[in-house]
N, C-alpha and C positions, 0 to 999 in steps of 0.2 A: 211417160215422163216421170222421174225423179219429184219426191215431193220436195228435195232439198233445192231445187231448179227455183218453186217457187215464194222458198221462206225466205224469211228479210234476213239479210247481213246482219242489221242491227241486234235480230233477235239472239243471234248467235255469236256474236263480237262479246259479250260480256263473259263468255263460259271460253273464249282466246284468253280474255285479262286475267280471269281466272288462272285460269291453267297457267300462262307465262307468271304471274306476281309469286303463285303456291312456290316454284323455281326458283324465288328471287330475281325474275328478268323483269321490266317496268311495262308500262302502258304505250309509253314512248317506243320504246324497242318493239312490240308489236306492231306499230303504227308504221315505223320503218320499215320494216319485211313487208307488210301489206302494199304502202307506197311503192318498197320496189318492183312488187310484184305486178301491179296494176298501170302504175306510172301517175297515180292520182298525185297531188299538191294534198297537202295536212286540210286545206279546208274544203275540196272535193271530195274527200274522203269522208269527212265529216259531215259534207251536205248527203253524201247516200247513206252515213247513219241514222242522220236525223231524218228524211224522209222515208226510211225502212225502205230501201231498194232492194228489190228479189235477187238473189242471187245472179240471175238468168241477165237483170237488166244492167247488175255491177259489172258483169266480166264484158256486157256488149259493149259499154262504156269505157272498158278498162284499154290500156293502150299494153299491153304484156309484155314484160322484159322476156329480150330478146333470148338472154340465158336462165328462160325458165325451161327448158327443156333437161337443161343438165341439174335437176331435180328430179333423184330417182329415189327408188327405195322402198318400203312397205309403209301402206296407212289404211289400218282400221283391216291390216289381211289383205289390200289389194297392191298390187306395183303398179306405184300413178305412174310409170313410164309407158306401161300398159292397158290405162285404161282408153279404151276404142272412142268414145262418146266426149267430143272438145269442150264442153260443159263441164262436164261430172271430171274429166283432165283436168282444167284449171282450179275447181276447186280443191280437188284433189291437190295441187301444188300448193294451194293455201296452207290445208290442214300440214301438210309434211313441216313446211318453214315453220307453223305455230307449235311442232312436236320438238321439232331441230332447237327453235328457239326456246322454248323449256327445259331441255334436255342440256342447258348450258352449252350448247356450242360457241365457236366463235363466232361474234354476228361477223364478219366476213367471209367464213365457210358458210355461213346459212343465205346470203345473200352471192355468194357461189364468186365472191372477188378471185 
């Protein structure tokens, strides 16, 4: 198992804020790509911040848009299109939208309208 399976979101949500705000994109916009990605509401989102939900127990909870698949591309060296293990996939879809969204895309290309 992946140790990133079982760190908290929370602990790694601030080093997203980071990365997006150094771009000039907000906290909001992060929080957007996140929501579309999971299907959370802003305050279910926030309740698996607050309670440091493991990665492992956010994506079991998450209800996954449906057009996350057409998130392709390189992160950290790997093509999340190819990663084999639907864990390590979804977060992997994370990190891409939080690279896309720093990277100044359009948030509607990042969120694949």
């Amino acid at each position: 198992m992946h140790r990133i399976f079982t760190t908290s979101v929370a602990s790694v949500y601030p080093h997203y804020v980071t990365k997006v705000e150094k771009k000039g994109r907000t906290r909001e916009e992060l929080d957007e790509v996140i929501r579309w990605l999971t299907g959370f509401t802003q305050d279910e989102l926030q309740a698996h911040l607050d309670q440091e939900t493991t990665f492992e127990d956010f994506f079991a909870d998450a209800d996954l848009n449906p057009n996350a698949p057409l998130i392709k591309g390189v992160v950290c060296g790997v093509r999340v299109e190819d990663v084999e293990d639907p864990l390590m996939q979804k977060i992997r879809y994370l990190d891409k939208l939080v690279d896309e969204l720093a990277k100044g895309k359009a948030m509607e290309k990042v969120l694949r309208g």
